[in-house]
C-alpha positions in Angstrom: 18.9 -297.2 -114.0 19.8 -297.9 -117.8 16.8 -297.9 -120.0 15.7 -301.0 -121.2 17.2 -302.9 -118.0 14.5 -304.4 -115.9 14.1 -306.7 -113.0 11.5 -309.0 -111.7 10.3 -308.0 -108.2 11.4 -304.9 -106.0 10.4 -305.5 -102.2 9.8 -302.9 -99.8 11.4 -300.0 -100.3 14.1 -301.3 -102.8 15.5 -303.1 -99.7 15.1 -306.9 -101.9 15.0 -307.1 -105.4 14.8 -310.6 -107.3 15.5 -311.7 -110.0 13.5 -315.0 -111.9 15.8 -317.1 -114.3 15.0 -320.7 -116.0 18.5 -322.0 -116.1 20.7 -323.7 -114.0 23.6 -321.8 -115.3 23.6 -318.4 -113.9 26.2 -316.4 -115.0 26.6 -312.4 -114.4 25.9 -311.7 -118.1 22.0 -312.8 -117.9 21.9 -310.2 -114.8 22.5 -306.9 -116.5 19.4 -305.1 -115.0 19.5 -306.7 -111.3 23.4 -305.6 -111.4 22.5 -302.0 -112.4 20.2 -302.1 -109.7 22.2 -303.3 -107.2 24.4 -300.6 -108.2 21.8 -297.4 -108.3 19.9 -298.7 -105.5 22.1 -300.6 -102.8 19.5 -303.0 -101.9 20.2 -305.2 -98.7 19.4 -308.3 -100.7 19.8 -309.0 -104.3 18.8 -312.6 -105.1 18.2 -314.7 -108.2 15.7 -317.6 -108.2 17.2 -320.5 -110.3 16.7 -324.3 -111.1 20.7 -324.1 -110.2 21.6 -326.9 -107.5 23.5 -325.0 -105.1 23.4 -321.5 -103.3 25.8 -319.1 -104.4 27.0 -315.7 -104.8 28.1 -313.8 -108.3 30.3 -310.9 -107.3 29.9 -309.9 -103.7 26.3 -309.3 -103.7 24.2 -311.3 -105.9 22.7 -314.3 -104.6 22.0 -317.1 -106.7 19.4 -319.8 -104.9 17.8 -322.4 -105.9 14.1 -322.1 -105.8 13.1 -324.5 -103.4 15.7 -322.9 -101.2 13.9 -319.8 -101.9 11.0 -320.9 -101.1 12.2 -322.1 -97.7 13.9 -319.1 -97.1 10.8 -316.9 -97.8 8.7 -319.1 -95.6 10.8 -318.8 -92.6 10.9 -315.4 -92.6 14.3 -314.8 -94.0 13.6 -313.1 -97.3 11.0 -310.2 -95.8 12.4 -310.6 -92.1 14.1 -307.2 -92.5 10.9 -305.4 -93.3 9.5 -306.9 -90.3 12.6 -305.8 -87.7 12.6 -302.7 -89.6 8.7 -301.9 -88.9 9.2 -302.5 -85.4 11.7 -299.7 -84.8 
C-alpha cells in the first residue's frame, strides 16, 4: 500500500476493512487509502460507515452504509459472519 494511505479497521485476516467517515456525501475521492487497499489486499468486504441515508456501492466493491445499518448488520452477524463459517471449516 501507498505510504501515507491508511484505513480505519482491518478484520480478520484482511478479509473486512472499514472505513469511518462523518459526512453524508461519500464520494471515491475521500477513500484513497480503503481503495488502495481493496486493490493490494482483495478483501471480501470493503465498507464505509457514514451518516449517508441510503446503502450504496462506489465502484464495484466499496460499500457505503449508513451507520445504523451498520450497526444492524454487525449485530446480526453479517459483518463477521464470514469469519465464523470460515472457522468452522
Amino acid at each position: 500500500m501507498e505510504f501515507g494511505l491508511e484505513v480505519d479497521f482491518v478484520l480478520g485476516e484482511a478479509e473486512v476493512v472499514i472505513e469511518v467517515k462523518g459526512s453524508n456525501q461519500i464520494d471515491g475521492t475521500k477513500l484513497k487509502g480503503l481503495k488502495a487497499f481493496v486493490e493490494e489486499f482483495k478483501p471480501r468486504k470493503a465498507i464505509v460507515i457514514s451518516t449517508e441515508s441510503r446503502v450504496r456501492v462506489i465502484g464495484q466493491e466499496i460499500e457505503v452504509l449508513p451507520w445504523e445499518e451498520f450497526l444492524r448488520q454487525l449485530w446480526d452477524g453479517e459483518v463477521i459472519l464470514i469469519f465464523r463459517l470460515k472457522s468452522m471449516v
